[in-house]
PAVEX-75692 format. One record per residue (C-alpha): residue number from 1; residue in one letter; x negated, y, z. Coordinates in nm, 4 decimals. Layout:
BEGIN
<rec><n>NUM</n><res>A</res><u>X</u><v>Y</v><w>Z</w></rec>
...
***
This chain:
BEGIN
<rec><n>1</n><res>X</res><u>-1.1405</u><v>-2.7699</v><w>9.2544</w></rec>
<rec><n>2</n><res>X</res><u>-1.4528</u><v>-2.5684</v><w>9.3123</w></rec>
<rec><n>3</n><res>X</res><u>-1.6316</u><v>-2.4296</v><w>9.6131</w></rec>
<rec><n>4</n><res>X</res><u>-1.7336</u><v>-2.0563</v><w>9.5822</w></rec>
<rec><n>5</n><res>X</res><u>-1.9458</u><v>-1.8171</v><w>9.8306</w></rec>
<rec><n>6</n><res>X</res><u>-1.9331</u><v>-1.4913</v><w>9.8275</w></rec>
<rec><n>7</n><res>X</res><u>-2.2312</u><v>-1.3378</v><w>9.9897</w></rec>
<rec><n>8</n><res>X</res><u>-2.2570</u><v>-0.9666</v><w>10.1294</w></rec>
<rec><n>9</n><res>X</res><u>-2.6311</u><v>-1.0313</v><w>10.1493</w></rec>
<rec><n>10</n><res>X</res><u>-2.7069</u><v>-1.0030</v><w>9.7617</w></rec>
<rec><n>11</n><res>X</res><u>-2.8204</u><v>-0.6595</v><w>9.8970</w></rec>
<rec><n>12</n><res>X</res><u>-3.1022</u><v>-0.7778</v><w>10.0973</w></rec>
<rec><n>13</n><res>X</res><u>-3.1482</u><v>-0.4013</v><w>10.2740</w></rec>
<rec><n>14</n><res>X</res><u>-2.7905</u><v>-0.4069</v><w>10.3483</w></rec>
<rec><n>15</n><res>X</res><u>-2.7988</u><v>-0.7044</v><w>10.5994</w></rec>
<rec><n>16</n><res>X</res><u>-3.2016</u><v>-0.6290</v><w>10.7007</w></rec>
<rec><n>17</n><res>X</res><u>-3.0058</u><v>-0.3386</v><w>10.8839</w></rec>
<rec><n>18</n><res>X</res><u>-2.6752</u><v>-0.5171</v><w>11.0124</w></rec>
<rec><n>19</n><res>X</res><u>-2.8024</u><v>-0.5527</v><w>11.3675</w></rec>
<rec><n>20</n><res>X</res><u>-2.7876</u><v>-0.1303</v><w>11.3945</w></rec>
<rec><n>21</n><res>X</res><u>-2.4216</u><v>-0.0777</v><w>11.1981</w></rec>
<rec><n>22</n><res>X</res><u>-2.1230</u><v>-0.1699</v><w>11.3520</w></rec>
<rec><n>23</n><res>X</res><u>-2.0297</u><v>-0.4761</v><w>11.1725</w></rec>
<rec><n>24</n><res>X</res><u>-1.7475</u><v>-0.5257</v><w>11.2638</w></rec>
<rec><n>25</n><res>X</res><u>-1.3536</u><v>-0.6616</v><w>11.1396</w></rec>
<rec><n>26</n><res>X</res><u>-1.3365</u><v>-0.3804</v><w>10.9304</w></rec>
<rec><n>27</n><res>X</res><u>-1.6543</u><v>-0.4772</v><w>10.6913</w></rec>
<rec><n>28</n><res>X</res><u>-1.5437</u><v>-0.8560</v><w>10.7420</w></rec>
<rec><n>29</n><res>X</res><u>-1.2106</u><v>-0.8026</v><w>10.6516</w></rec>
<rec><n>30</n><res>X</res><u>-1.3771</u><v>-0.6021</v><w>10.3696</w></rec>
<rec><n>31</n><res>X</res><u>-1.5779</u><v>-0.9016</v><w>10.2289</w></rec>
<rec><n>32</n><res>X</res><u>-1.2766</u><v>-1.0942</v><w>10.2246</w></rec>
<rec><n>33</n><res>X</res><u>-1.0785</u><v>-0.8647</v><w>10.0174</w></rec>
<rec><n>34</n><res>X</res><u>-1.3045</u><v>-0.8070</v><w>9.7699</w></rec>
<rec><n>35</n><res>X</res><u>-1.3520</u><v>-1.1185</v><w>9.7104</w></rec>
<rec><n>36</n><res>X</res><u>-1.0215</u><v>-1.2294</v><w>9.6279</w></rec>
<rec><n>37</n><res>X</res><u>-0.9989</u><v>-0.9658</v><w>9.4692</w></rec>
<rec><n>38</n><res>X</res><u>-1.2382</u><v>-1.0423</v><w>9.2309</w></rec>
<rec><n>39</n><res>X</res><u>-1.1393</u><v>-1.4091</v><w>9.1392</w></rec>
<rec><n>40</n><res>X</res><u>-0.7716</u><v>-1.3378</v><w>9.1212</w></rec>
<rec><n>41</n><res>X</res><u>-0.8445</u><v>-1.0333</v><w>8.8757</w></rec>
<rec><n>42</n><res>X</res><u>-1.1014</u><v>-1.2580</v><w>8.6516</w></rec>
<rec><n>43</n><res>X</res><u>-0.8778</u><v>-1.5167</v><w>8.6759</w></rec>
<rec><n>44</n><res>X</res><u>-0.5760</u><v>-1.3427</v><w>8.5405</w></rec>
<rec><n>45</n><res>X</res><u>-0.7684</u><v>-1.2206</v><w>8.2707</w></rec>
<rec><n>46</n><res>X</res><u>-0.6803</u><v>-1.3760</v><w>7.9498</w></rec>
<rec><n>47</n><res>X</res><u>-1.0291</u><v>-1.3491</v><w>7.8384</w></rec>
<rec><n>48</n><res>X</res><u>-1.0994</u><v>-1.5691</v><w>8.1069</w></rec>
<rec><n>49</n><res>X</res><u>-0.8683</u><v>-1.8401</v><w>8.2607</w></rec>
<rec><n>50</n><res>X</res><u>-0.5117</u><v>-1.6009</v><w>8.2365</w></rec>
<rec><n>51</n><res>X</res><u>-0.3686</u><v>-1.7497</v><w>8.5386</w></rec>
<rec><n>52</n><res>X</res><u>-0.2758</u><v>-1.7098</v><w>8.8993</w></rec>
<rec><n>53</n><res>X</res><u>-0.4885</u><v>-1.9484</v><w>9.0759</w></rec>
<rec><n>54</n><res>X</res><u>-0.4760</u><v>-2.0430</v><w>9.4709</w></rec>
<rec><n>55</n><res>X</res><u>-0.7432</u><v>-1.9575</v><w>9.7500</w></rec>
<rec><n>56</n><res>X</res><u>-0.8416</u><v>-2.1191</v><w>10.0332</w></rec>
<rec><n>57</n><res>X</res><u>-1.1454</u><v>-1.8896</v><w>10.2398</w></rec>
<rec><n>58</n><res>X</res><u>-1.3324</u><v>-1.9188</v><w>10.5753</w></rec>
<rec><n>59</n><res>X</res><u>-1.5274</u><v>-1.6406</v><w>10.7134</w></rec>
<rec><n>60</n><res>X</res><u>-1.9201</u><v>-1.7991</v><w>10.8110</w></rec>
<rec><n>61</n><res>X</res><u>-2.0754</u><v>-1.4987</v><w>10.9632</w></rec>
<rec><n>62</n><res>X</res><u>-2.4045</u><v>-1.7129</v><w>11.0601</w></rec>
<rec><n>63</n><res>X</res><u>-2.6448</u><v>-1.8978</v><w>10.8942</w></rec>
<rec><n>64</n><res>X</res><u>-2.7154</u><v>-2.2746</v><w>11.0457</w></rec>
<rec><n>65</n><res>X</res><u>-3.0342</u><v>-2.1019</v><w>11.1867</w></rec>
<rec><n>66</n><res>X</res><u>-2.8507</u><v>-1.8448</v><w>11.3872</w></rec>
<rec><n>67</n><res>X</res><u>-2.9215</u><v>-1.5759</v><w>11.1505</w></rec>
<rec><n>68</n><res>X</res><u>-2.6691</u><v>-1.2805</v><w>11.1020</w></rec>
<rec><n>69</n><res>X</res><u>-2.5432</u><v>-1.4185</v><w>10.7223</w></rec>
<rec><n>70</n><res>X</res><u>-2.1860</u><v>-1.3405</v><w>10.6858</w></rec>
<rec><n>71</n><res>X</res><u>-2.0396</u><v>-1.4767</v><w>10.3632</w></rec>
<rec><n>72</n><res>X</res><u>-1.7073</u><v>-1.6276</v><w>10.2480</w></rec>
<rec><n>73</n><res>X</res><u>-1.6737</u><v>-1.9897</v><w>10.1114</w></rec>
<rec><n>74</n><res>X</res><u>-1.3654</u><v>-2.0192</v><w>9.9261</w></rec>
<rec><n>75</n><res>X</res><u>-1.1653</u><v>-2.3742</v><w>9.7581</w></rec>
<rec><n>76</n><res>X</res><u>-1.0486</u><v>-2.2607</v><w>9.4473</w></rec>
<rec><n>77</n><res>X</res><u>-0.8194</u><v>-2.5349</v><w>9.2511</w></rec>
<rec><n>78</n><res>X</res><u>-0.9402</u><v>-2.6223</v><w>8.8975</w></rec>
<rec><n>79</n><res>X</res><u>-0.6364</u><v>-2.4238</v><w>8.7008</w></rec>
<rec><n>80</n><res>X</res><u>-0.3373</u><v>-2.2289</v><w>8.8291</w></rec>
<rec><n>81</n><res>X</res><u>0.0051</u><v>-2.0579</v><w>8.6952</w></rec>
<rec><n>82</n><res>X</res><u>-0.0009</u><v>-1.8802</v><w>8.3839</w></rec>
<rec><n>83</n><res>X</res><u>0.1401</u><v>-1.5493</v><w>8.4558</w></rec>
<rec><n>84</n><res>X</res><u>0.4687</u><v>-1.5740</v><w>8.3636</w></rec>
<rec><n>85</n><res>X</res><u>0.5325</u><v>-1.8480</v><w>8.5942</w></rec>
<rec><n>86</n><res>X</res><u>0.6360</u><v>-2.0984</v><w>8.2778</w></rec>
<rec><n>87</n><res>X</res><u>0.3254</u><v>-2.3430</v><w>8.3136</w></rec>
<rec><n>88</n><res>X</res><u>0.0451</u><v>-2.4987</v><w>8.4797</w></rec>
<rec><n>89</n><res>X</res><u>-0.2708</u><v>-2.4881</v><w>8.3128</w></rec>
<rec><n>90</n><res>X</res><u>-0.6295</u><v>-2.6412</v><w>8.3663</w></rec>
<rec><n>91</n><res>X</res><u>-0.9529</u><v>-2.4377</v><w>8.3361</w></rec>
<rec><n>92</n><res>X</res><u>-1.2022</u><v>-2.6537</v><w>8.1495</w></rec>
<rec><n>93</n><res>X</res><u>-1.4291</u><v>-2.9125</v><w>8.2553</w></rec>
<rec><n>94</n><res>X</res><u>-1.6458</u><v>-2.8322</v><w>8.4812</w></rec>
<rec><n>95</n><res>X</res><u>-1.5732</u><v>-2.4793</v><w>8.4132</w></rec>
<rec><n>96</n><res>X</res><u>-1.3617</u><v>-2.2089</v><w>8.6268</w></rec>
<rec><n>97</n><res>X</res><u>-1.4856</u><v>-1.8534</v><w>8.6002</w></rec>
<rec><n>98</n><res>X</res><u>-1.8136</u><v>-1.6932</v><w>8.4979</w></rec>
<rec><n>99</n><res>X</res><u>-2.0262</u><v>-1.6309</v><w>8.7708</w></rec>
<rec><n>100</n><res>X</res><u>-2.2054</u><v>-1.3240</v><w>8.6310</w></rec>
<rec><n>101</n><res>X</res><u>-1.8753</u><v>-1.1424</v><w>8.5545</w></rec>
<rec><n>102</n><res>X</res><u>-1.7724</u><v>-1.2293</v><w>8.9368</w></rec>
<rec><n>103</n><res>X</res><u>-2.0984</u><v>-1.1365</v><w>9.0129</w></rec>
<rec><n>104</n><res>X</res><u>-2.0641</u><v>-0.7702</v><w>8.9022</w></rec>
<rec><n>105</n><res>X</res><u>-1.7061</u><v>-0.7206</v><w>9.0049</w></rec>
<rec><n>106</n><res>X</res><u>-1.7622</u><v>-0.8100</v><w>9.3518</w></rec>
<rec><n>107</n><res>X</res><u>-2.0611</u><v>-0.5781</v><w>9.4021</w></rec>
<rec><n>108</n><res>X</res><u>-1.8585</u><v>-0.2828</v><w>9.2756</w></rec>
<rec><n>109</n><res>X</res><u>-1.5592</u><v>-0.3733</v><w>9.4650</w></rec>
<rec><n>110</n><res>X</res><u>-1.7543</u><v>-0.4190</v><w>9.8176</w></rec>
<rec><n>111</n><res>X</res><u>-1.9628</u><v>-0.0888</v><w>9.7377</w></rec>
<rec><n>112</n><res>X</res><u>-1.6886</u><v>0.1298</v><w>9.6354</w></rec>
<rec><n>113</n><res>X</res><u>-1.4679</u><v>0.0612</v><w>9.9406</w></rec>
<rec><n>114</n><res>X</res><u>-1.7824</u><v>0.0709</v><w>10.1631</w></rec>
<rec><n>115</n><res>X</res><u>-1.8662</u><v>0.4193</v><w>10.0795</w></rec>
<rec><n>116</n><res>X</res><u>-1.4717</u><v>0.4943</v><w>10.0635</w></rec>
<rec><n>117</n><res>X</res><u>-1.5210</u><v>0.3686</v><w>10.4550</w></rec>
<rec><n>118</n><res>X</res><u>-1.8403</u><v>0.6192</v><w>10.5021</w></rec>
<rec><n>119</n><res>X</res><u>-1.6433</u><v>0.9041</v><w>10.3896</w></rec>
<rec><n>120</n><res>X</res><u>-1.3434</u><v>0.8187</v><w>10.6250</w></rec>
<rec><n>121</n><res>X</res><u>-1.5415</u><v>0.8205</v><w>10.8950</w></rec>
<rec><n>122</n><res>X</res><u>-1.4680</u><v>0.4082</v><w>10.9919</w></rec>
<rec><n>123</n><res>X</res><u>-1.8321</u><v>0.2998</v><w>10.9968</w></rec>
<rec><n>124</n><res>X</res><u>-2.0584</u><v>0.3592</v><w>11.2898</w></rec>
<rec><n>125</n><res>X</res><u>-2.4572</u><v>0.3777</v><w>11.3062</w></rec>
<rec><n>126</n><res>X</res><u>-2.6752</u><v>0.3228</v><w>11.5447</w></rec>
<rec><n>127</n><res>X</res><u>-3.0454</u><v>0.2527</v><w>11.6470</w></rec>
<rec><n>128</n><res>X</res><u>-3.3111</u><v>0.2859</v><w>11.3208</w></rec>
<rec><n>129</n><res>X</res><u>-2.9844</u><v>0.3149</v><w>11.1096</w></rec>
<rec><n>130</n><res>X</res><u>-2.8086</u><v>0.6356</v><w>11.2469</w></rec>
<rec><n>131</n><res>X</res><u>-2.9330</u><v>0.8623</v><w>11.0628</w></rec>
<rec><n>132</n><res>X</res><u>-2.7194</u><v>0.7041</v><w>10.7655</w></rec>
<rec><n>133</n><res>X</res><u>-2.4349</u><v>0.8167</v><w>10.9169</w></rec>
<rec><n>134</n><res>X</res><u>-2.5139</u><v>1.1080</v><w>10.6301</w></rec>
<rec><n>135</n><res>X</res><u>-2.3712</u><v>1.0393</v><w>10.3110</w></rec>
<rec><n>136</n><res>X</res><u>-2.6380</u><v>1.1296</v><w>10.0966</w></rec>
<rec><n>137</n><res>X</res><u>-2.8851</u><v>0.9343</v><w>10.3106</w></rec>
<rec><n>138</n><res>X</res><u>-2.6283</u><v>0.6265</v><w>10.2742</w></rec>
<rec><n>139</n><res>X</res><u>-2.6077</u><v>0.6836</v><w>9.9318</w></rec>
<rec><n>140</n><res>X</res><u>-2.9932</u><v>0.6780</v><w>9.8842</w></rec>
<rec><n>141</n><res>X</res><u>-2.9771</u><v>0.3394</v><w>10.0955</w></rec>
<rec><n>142</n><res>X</res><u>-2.7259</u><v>0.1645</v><w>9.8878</w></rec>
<rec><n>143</n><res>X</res><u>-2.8608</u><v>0.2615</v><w>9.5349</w></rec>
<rec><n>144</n><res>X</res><u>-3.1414</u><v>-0.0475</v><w>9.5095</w></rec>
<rec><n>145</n><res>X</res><u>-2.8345</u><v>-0.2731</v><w>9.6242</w></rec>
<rec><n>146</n><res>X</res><u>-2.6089</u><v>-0.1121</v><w>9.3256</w></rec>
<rec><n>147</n><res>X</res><u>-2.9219</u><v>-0.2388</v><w>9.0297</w></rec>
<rec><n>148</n><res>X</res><u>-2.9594</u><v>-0.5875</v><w>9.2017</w></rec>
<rec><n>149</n><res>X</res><u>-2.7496</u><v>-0.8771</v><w>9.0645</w></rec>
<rec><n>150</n><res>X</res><u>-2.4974</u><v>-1.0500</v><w>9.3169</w></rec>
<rec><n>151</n><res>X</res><u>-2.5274</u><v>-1.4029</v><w>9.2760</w></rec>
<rec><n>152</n><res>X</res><u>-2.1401</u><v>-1.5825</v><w>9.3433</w></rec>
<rec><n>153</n><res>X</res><u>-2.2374</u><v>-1.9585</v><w>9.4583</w></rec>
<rec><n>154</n><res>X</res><u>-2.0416</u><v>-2.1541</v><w>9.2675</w></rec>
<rec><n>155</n><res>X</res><u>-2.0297</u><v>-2.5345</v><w>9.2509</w></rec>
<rec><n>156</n><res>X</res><u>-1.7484</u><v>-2.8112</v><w>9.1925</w></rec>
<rec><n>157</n><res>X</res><u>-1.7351</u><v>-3.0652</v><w>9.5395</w></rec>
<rec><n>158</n><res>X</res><u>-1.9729</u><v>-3.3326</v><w>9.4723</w></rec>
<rec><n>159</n><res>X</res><u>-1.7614</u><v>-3.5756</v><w>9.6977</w></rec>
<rec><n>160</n><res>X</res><u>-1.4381</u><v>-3.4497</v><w>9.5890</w></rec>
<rec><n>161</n><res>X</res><u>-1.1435</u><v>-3.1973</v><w>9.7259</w></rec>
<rec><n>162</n><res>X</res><u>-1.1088</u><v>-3.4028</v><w>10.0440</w></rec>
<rec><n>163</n><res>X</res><u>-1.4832</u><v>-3.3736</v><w>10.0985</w></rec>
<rec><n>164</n><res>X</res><u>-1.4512</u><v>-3.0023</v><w>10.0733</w></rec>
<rec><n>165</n><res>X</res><u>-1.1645</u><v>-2.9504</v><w>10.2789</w></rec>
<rec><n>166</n><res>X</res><u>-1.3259</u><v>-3.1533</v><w>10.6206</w></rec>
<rec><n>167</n><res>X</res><u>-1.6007</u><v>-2.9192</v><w>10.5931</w></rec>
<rec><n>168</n><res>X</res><u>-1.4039</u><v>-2.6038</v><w>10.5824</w></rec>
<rec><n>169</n><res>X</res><u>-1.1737</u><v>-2.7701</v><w>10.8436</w></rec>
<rec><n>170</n><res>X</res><u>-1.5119</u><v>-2.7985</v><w>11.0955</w></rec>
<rec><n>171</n><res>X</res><u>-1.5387</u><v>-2.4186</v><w>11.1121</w></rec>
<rec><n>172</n><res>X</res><u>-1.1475</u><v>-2.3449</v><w>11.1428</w></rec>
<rec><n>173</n><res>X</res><u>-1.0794</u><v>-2.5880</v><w>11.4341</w></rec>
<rec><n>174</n><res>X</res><u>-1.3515</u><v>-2.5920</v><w>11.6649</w></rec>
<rec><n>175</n><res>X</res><u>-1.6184</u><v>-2.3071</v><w>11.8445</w></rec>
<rec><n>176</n><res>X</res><u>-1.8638</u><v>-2.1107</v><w>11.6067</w></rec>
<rec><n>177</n><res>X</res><u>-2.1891</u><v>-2.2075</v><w>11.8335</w></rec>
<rec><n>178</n><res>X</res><u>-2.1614</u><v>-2.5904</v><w>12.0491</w></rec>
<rec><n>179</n><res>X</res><u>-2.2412</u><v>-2.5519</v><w>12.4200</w></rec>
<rec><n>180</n><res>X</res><u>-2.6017</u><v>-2.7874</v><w>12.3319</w></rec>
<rec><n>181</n><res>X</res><u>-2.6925</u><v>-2.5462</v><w>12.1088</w></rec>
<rec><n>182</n><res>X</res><u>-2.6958</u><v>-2.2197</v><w>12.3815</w></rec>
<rec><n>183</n><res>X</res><u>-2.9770</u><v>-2.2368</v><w>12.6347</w></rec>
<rec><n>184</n><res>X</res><u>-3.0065</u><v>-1.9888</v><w>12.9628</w></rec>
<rec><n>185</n><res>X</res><u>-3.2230</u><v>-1.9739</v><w>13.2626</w></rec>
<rec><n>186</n><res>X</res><u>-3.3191</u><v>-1.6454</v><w>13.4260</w></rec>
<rec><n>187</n><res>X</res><u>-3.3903</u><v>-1.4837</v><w>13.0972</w></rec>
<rec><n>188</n><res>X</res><u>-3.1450</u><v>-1.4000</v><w>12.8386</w></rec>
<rec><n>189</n><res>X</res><u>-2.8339</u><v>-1.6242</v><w>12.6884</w></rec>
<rec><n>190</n><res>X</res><u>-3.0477</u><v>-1.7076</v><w>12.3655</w></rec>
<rec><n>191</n><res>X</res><u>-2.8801</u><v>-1.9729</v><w>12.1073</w></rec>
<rec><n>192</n><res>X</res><u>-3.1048</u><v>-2.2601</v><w>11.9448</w></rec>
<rec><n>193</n><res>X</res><u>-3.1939</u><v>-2.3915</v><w>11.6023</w></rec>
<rec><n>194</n><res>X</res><u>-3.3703</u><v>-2.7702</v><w>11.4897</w></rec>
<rec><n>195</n><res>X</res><u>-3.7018</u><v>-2.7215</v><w>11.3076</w></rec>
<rec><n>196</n><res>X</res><u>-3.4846</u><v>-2.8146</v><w>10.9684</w></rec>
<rec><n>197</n><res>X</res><u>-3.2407</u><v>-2.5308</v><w>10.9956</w></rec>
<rec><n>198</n><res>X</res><u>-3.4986</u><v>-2.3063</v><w>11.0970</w></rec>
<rec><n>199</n><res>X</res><u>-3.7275</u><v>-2.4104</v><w>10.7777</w></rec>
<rec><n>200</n><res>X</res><u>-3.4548</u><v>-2.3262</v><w>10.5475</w></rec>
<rec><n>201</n><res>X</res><u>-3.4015</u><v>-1.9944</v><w>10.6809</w></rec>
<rec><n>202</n><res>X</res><u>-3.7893</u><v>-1.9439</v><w>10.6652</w></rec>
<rec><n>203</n><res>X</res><u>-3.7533</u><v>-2.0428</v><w>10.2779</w></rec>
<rec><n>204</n><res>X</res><u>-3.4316</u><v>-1.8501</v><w>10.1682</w></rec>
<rec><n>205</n><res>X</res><u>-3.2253</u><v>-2.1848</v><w>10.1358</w></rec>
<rec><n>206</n><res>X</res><u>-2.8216</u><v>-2.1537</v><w>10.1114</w></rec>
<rec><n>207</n><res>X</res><u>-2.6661</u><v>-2.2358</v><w>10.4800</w></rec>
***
């Protein structure tokens, strides 16, 4: 069993301008489909693993300092159903799916589907971003994003499945921010952070 994240920030510009697009369950239903997407496709892939494997996914769409830093963390079993539906088989040790190849699928998934959104008309702009509410302006913003590499996060549980699973099961089954961590007075509801938390968002660290 391994523990995956899919992150929409691999294009740093793209989430440095989140606050001004309408983020919204369109883009985050968007990140979650191409994601699966992209492991059950390499997965099947006889090159690869040539199986159907299972999915587990939770939506995080803040870092543990608060920051806007949606990405998906997904329990992936170590094997699944070759595709004939005869036999189980096991991916090797220590080994699911290449990360690079994920890597590269996912972007052009997400990017492909984001500007197939643009063109319908289903995103909105506002602030410092409106004026890529013009396609070729979009296009000019998403081009850096297109040459970067995605990094997939990829890691088998250090404590085991079980370990994996109450951590997932913290976000599914109780409030995304605690009432001690939400301060107010006569100035604006603003949420909190411990030095720690904030440190690793000062220094890039995974949440």
């Amino acid at each position: 069993m391994a523990d995956r994240r899919f992150d929409s920030s691999q294009g740093e510009k793209l989430v440095r301008c989140s606050a001004d697009i309408a983020i919204n369950a369109l883009v985050y239903d968007l990140l979650f489909k191409a994601a699966s997407e992209t492991m059950l496709t390499i997965a099947a892939d006889p090159k690869h693993l040539g199986a159907r494997i299972g999915i587990t996914a939770v939506l995080h769409t803040w870092g543990s300092a608060m920051t806007h830093h949606p990405h998906v963390h997904m329990i992936v079993p170590g094997g699944g159903i070759v595709l004939d539906g005869s036999r189980w088989i096991s991916s090797r040790p220590a080994f699911l799916l290449p990360v690079r190849v994920l890597g590269k699928l996912f972007r052009r998934l997400f990017l492909t589907r984001l500007l197939q959104f643009h063109d319908a008309g289903r995103l909105a702009f506002f602030g410092s971003a409106a004026h890529l509410a013009d396609r070729r302006a979009f296009g000019r913003y998403l081009s850096p994003v297109r040459r970067k590499r995605w990094v997939v996060y990829a890691k088998p549980p250090f404590a085991g499945p079980e370990a994996v699973l109450a951590y997932l099961s913290r976000y599914t089954h109780r409030v995304a921010i605690s009432n001690s961590r939400i301060s107010f007075d006569e100035r604006p509801v603003s949420p909190s952070a411990t030095r720690t938390t904030a440190a690793r968002a000062a220094t890039g660290s995974r949440s």
